[in-house]
Backbone bond lengths (Angstrom), bond angles and torsions (degrees), N, CA, C in turn:
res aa  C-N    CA-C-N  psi(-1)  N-CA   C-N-CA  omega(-1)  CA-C   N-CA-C  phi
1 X - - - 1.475 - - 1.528 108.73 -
2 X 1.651 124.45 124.87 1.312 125.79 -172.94 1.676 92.30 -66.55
3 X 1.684 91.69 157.33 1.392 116.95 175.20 1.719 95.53 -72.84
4 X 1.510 83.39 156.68 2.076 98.95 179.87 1.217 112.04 -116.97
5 X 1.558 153.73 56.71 1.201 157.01 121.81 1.488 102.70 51.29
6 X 1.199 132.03 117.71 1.782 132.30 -165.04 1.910 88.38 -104.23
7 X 0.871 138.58 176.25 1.452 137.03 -163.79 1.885 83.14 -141.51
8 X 1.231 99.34 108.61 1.772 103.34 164.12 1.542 115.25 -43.43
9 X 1.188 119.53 137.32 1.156 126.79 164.73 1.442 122.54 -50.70
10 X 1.411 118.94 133.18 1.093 87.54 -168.87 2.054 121.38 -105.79
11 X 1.493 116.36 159.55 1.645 101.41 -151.73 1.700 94.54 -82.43
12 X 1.335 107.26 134.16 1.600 108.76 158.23 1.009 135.78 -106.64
13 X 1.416 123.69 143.63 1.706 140.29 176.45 0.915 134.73 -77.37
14 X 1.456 130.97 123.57 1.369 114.74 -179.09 1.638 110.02 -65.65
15 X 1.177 89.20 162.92 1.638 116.25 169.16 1.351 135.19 -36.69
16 X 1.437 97.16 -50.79 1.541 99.56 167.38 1.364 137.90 -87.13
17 X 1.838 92.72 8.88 1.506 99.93 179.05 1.461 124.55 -94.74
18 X 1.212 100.90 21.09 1.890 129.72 -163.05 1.804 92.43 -74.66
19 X 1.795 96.63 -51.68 1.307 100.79 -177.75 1.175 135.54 -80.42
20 X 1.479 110.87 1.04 1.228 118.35 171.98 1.489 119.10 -85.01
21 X 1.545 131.54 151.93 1.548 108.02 -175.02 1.823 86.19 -75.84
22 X 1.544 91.24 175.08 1.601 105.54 171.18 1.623 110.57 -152.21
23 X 1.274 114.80 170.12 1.116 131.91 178.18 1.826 121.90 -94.52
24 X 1.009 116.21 124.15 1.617 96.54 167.49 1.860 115.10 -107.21
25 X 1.434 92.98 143.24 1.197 93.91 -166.30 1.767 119.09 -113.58
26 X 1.322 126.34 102.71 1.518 129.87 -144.69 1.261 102.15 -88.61
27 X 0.886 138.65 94.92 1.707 139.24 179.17 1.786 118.83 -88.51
28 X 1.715 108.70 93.71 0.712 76.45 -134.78 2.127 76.08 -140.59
29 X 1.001 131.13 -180.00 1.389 112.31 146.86 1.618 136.01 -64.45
30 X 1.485 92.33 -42.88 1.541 84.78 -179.03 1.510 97.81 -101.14
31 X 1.020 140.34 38.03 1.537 135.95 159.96 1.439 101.64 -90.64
32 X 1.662 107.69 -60.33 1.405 135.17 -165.92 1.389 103.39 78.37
33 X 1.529 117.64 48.45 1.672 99.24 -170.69 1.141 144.80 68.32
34 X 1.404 122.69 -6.33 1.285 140.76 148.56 2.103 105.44 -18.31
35 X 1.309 103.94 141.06 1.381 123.25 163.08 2.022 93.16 -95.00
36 X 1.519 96.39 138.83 1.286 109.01 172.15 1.359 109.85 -127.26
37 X 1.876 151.35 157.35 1.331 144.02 167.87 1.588 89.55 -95.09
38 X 1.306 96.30 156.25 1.751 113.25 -166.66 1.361 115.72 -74.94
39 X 0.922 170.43 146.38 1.504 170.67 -115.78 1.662 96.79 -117.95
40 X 1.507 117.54 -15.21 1.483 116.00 174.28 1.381 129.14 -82.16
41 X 1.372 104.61 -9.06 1.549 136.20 -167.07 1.743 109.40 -57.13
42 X 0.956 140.04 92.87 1.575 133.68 -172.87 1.720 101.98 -120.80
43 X 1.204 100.70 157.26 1.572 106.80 -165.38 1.805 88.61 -115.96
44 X 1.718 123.96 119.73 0.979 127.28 173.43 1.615 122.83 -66.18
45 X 0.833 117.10 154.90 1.692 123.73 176.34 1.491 100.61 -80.79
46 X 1.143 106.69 157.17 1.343 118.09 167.53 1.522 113.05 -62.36
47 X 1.556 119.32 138.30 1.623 115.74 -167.33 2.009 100.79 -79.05
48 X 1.408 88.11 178.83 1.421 90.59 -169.24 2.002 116.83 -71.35
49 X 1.472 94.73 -20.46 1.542 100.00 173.20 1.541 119.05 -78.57
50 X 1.130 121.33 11.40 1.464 128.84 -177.53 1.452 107.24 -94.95
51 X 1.511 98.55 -40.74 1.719 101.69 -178.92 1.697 92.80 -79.83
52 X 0.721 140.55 -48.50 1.575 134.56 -169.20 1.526 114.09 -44.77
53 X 1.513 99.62 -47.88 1.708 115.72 -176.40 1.544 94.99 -73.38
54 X 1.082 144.81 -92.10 1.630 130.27 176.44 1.669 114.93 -9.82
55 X 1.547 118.20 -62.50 1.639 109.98 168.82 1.576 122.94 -40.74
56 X 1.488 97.57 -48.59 1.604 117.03 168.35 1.303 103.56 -31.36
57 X 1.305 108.05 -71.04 2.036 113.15 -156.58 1.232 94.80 -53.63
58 X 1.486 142.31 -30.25 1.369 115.34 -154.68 2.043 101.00 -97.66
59 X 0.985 92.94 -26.78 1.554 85.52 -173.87 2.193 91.04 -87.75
60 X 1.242 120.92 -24.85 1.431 84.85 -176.99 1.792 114.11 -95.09
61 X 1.478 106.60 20.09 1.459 106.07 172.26 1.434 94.83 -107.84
62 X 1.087 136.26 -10.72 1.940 139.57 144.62 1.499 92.01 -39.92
63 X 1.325 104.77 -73.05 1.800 95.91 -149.28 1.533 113.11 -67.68
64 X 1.922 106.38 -30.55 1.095 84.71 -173.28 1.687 125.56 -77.30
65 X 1.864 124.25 8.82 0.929 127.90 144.56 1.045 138.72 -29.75
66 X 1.744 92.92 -70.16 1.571 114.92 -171.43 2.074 98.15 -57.31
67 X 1.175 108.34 -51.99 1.245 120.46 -174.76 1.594 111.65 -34.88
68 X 1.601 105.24 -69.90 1.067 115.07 161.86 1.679 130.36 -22.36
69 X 1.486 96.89 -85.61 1.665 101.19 -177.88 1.811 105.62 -56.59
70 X 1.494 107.29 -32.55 1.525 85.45 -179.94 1.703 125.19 -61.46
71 X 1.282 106.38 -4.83 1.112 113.23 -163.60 1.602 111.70 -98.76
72 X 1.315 86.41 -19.74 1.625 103.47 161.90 1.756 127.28 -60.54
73 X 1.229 61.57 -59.45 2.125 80.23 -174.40 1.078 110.96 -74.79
74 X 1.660 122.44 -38.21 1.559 109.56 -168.53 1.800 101.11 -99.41
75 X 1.528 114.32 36.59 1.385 103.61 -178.45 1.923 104.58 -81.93
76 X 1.138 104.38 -29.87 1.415 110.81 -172.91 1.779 108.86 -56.53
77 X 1.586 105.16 -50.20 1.510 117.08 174.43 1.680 107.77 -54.17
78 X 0.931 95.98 -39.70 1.887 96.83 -168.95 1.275 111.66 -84.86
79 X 1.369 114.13 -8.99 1.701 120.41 -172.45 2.091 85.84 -84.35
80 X 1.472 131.25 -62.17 1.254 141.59 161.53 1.096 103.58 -50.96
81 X 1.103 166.39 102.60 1.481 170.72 172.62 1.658 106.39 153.04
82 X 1.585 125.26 -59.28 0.947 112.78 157.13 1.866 128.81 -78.62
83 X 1.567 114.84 11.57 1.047 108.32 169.82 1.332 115.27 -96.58
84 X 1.718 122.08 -10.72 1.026 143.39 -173.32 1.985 114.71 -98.38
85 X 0.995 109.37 -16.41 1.233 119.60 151.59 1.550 129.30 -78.33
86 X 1.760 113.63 -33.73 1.129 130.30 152.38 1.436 112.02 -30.16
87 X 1.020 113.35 -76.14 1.825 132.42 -165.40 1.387 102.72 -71.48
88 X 1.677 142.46 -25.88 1.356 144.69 -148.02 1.300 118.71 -100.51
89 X 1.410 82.23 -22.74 2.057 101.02 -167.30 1.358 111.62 -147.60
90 X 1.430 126.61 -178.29 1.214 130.81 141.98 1.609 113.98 -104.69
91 X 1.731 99.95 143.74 1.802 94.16 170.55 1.724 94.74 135.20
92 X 1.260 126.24 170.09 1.247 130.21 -174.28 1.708 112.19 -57.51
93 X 1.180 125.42 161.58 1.534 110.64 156.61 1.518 104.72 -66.92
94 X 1.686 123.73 -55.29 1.147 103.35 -145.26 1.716 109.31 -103.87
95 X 0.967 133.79 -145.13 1.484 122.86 -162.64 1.380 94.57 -174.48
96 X 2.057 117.33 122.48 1.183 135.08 -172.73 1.598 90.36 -93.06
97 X 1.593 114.26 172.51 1.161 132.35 131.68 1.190 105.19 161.54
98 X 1.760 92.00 139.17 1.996 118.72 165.77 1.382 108.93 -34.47
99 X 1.364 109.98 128.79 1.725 142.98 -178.10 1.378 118.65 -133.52
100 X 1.327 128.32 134.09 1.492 117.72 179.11 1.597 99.89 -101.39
101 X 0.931 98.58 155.03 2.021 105.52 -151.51 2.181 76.41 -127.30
102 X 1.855 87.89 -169.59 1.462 111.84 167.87 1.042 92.76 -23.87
103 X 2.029 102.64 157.39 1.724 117.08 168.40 2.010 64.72 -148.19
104 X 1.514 84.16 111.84 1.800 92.49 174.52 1.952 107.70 -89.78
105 X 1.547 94.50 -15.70 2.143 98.17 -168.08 1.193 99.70 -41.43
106 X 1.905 118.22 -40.83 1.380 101.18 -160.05 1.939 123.89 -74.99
107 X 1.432 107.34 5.88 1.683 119.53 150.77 1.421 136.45 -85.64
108 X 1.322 89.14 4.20 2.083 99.17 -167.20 1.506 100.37 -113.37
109 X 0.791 125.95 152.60 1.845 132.46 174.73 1.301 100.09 -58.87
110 X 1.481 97.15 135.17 1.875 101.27 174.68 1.565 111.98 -39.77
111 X 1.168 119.92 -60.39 1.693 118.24 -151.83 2.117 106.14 -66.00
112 X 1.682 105.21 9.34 1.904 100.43 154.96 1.589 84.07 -104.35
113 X 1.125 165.13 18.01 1.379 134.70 171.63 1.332 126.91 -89.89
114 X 1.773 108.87 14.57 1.377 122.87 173.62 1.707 112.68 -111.53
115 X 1.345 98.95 9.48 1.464 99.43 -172.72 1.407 99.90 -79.89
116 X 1.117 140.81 -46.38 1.841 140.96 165.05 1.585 98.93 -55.07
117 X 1.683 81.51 141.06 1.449 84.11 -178.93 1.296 121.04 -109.51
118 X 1.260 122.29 -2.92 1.181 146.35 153.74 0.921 155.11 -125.46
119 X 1.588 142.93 71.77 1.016 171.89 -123.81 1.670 115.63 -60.74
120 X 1.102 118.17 59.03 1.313 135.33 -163.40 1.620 101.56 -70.22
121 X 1.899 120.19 -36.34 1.594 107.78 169.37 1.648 93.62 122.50
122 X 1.063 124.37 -12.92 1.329 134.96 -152.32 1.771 118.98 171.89
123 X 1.750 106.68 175.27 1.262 110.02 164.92 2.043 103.03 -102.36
124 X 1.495 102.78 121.28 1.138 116.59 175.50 1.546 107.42 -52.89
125 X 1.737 115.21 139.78 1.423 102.24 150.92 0.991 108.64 -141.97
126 X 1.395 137.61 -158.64 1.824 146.47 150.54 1.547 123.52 -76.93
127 X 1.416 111.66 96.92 1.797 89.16 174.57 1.393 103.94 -104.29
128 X 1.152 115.05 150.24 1.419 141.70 159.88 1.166 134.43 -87.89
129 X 1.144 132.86 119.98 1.490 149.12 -167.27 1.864 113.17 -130.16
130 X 1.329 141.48 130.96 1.201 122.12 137.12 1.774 132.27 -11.71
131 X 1.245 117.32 112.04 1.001 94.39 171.65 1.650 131.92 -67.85
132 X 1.473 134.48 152.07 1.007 150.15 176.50 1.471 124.22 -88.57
133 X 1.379 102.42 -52.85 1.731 128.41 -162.29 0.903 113.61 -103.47
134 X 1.469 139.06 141.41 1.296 153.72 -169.44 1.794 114.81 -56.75
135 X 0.607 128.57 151.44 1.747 126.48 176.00 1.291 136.36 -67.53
136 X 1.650 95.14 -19.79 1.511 137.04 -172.74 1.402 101.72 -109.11
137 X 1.597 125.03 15.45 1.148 96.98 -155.86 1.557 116.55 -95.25
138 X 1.401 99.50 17.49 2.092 121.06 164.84 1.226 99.41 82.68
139 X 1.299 143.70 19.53 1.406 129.79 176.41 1.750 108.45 -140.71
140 X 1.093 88.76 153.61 2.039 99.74 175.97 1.560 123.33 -110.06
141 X 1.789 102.09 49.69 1.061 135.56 -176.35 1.718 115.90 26.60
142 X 1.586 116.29 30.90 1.318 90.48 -179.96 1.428 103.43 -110.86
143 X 1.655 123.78 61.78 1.175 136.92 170.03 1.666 122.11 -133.39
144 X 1.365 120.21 136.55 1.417 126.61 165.65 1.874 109.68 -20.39
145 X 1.149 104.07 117.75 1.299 93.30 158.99 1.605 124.16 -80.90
146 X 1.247 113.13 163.57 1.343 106.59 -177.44 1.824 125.78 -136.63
147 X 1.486 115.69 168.08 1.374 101.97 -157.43 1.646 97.86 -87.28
148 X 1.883 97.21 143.60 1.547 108.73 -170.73 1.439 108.90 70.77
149 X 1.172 127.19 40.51 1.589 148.46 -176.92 1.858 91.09 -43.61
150 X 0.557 151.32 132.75 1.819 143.20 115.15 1.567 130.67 -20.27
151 X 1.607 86.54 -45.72 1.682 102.64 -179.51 1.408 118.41 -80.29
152 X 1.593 116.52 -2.89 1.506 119.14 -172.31 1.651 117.40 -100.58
153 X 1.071 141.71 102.28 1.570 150.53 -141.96 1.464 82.01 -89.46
154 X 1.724 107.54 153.08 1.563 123.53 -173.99 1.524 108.99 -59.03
155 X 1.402 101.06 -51.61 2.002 80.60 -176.90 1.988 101.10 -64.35
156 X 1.110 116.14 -25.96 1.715 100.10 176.10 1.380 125.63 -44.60
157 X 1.245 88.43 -47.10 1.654 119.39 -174.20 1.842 97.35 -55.53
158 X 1.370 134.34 -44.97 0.973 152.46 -148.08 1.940 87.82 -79.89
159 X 1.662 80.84 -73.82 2.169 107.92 -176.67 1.950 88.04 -38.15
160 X 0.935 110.58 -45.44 1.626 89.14 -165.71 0.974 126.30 -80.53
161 X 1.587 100.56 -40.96 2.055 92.60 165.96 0.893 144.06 -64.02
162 X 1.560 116.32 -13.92 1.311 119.78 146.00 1.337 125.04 -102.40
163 X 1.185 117.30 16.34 1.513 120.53 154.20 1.989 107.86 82.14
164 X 1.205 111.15 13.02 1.500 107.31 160.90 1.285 120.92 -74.42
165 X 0.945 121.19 2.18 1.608 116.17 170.39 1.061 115.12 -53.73
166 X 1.554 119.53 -25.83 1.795 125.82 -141.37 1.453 97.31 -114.29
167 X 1.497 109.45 8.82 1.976 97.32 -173.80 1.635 109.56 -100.11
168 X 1.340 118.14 5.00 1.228 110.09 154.47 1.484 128.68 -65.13
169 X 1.627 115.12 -13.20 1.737 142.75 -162.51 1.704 83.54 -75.07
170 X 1.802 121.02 -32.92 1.812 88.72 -166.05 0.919 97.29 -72.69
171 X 1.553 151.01 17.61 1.641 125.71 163.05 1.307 100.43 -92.00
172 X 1.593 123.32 -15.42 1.677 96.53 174.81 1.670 113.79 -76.11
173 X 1.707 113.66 -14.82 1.422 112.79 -162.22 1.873 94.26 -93.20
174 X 1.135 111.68 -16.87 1.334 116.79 163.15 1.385 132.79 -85.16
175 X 1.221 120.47 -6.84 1.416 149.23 150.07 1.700 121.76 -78.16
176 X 1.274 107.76 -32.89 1.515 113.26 168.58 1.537 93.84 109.82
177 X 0.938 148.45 45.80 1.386 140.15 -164.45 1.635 96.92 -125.39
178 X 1.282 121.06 -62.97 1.531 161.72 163.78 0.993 108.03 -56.18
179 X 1.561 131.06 152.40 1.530 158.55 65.75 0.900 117.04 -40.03
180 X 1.809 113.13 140.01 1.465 112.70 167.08 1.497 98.52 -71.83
181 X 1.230 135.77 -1.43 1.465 122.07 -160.42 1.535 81.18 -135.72
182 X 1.741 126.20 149.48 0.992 135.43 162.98 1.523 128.18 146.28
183 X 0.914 130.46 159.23 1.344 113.94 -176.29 1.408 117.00 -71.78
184 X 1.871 115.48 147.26 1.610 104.63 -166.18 1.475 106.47 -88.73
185 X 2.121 96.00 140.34 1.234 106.47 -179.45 1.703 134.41 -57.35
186 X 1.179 127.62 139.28 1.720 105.42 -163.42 0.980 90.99 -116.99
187 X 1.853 100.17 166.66 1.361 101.74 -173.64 1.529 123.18 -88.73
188 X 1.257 134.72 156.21 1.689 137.97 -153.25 1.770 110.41 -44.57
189 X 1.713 105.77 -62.53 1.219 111.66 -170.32 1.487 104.91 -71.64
190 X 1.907 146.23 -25.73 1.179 124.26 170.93 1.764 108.90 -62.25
191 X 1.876 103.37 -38.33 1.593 106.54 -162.36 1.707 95.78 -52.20
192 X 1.250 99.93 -38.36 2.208 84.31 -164.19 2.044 89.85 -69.12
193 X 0.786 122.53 -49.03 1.702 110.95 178.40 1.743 115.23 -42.13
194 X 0.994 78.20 -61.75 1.639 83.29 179.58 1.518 113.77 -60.88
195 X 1.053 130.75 -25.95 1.238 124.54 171.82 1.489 124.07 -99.57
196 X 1.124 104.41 19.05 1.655 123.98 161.37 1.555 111.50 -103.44
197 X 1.569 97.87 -24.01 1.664 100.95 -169.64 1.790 108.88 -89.39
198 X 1.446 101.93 -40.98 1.387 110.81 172.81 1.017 146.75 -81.31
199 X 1.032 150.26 122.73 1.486 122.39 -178.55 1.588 119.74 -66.83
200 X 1.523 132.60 161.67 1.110 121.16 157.60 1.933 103.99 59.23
201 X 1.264 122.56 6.75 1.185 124.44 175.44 2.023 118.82 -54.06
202 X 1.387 100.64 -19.77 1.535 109.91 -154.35 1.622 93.34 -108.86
203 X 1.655 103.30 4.50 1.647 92.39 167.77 1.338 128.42 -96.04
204 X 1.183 105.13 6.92 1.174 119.08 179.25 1.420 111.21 -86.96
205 X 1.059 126.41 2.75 1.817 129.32 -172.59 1.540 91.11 -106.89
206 X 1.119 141.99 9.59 1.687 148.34 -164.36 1.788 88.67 -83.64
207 X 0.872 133.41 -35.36 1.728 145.16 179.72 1.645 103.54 -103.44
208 X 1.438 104.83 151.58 1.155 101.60 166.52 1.622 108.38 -62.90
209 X 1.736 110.65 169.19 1.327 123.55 148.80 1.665 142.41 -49.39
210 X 1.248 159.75 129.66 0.788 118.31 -156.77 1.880 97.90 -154.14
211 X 1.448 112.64 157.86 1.655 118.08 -170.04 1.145 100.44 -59.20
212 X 1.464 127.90 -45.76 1.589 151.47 176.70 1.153 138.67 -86.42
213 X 1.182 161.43 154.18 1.677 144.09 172.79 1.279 104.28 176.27
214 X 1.137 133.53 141.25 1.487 139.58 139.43 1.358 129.26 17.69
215 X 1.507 99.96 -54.04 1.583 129.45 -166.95 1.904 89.69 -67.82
216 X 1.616 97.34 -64.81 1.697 99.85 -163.46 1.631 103.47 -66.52
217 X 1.510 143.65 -44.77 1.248 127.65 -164.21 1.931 90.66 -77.69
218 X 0.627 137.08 20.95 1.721 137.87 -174.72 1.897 105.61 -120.55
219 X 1.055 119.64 -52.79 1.363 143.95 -161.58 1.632 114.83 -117.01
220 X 1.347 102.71 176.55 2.233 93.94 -170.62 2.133 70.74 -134.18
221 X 1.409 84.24 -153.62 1.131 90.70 -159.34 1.406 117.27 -78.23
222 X 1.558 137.07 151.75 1.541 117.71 178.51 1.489 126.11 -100.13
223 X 0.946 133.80 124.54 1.804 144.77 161.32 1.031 115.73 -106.40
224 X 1.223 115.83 45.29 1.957 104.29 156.71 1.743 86.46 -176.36
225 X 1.401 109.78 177.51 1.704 128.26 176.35 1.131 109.99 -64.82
226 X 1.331 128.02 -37.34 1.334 141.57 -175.14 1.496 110.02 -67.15
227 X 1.802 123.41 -39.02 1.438 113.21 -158.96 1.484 79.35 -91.80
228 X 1.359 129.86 -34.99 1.680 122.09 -167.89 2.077 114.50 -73.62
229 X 1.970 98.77 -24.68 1.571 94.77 171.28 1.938 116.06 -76.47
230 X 1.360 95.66 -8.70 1.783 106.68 173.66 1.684 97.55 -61.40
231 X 1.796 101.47 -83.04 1.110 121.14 -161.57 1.823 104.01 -47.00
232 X 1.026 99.27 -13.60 1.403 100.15 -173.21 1.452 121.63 -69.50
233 X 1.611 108.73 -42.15 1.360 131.66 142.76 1.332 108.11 -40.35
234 X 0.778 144.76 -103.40 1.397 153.48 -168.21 1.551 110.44 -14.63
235 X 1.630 96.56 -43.06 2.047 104.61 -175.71 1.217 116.69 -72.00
236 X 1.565 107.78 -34.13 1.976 109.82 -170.17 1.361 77.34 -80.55
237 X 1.610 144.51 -81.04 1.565 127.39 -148.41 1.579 101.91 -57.15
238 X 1.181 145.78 24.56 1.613 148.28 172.51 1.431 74.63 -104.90
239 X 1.743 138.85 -94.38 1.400 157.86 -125.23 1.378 93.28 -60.74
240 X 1.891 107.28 -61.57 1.808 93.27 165.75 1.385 137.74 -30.07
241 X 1.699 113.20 -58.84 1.755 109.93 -177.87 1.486 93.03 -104.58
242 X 0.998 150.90 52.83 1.006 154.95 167.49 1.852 106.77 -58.15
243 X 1.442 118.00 116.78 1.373 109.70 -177.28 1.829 113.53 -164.80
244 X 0.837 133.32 164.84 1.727 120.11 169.51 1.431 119.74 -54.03
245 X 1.628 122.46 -40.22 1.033 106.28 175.44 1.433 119.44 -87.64
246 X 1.559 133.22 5.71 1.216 137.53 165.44 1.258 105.65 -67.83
247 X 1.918 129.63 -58.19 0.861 130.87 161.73 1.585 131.37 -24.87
248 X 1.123 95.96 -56.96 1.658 104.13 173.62 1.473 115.85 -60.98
249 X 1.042 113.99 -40.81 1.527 133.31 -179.39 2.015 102.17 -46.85
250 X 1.410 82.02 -71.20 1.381 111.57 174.24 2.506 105.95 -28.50
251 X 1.658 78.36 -78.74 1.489 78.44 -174.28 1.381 127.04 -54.72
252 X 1.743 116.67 -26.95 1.142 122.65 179.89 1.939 105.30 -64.17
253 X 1.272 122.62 -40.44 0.892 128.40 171.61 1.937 130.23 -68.01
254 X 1.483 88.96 1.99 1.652 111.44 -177.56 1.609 99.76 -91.22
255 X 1.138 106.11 -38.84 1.877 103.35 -164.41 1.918 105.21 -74.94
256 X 1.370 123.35 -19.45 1.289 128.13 -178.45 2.035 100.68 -74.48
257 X 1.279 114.67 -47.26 1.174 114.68 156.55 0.851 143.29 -52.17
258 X 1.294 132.80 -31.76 1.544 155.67 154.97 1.598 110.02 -44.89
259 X 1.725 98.18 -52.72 1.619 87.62 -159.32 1.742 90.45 -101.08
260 X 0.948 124.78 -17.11 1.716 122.27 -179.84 2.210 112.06 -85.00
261 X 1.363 93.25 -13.87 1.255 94.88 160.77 1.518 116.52 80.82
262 X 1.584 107.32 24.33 1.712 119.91 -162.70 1.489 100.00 -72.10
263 X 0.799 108.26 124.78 2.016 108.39 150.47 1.592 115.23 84.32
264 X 1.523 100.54 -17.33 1.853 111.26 174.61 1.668 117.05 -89.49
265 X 1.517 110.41 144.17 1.284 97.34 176.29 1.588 94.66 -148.53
């Protein structure tokens, strides 16, 4: 009577080890025991925020150049600018306020985008500007400014039309906060308005913020939904070709504005 071959029992796994990777192990003659990886085994690509951050390095070691030397050259102007605010007014030279900067979640796998618990749009920071406006001037700046302000003192009036107000910002782009190139950071309580009002408003924080952008050598300043749903256009077709030599492009085209007086008041 042939022999009857008993079939080993066979070993079972718990449950939660489904999710763990594993090894199979072939015991076998011609294996000799060899460990093998399972035929399911695939090696992932790099995610899409990896290539973004590499593009990153090259345009934000651009700015932080430009940042740099500007900070060189225009120290003499800014040393007279805040000595001239000294004498003009009372109140600090320079002027704080909350900004929503980068929103990096949209490079990380959804399941960290619940770790914030409040959806602020971005990473908040401090930008700095010269002040403009009086000290007294009754408001807690989280409103549109407007043309022929009341609240804006004569040398302000001056700082804005040509746009020196904003060169205290290369210490935020030298701090990491900033681009000299980018769309400008807004402040917290308009950003949640505006992004109820706009669509797609919160894609524009995908880049850093920046002193300069597309939006400003194109556009003057905005007071209403309408001048910010323009500029808004202007920021995603920046975010699209977004690159070092766009950047450059960009700033070279900033200094004709500056001194011709386009779009500032």
């Amino acid at each position: 009577m042939p022999r009857t071959r008993l079939a080993k029992p066979a070993l079972t796994m718990p449950a939660n080890a489904r999710s763990a990777p594993a090894l199979t192990v072939i015991r076998s003659a011609r294996s000799g025991g060899r460990v093998t990886p399972p035929a399911t085994a695939t090696r992932r690509s790099p995610p899409e925020g990896a290539r973004w951050e590499r593009a990153e390095g090259a345009r934000r070691g651009l700015n932080l150049l430009v940042a740099g030397v500007g900070m060189v050259l225009a120290a003499p102007l800014m040393l007279c600018i805040a000595a001239l605010i000294k004498l003009t007014s009372r109140g600090p030279v320079l002027y704080a306020q909350p900004r929503v900067g980068l929103d990096r979640r949209w490079t990380r796998p959804a399941s960290t985008n619940a770790r914030r618990q409040a959806d602020v749009g971005g990473q908040p920071f401090t930008i700095y500007k010269f002040r403009t406006m009086r000290v007294d001037g009754g408001s807690d700046g989280q409103v549109w400014a407007q043309l022929d302000d009341p609240r804006v003192t004569a040398l302000g009036r001056v700082l804005r039309k040509y746009r020196l107000d904003e060169l205290p910002q290369l210490f935020n782009v030298l701090r990491g906060d900033m681009n000299v190139v980018g769309p400008r950071p807004e402040q917290p309580a308009l950003f949640v308005y505006l992004r109820e009002q706009i669509e797609g408003y919160q894609r524009r924080q995908r880049v850093r913020p920046g002193i300069t952008g597309w939006a400003q050598v194109n556009q003057g300043y905005d007071c209403s939904v309408d001048d910010v749903r323009r500029k808004l256009t202007c920021d995603l077709a920046y975010i699209r070709r977004q690159s070092a030599l766009e950047d450059l492009r960009i700033m070279l085209r900033t200094v004709p504005v500056m001194l011709f007086r386009r779009g500032g008041w």
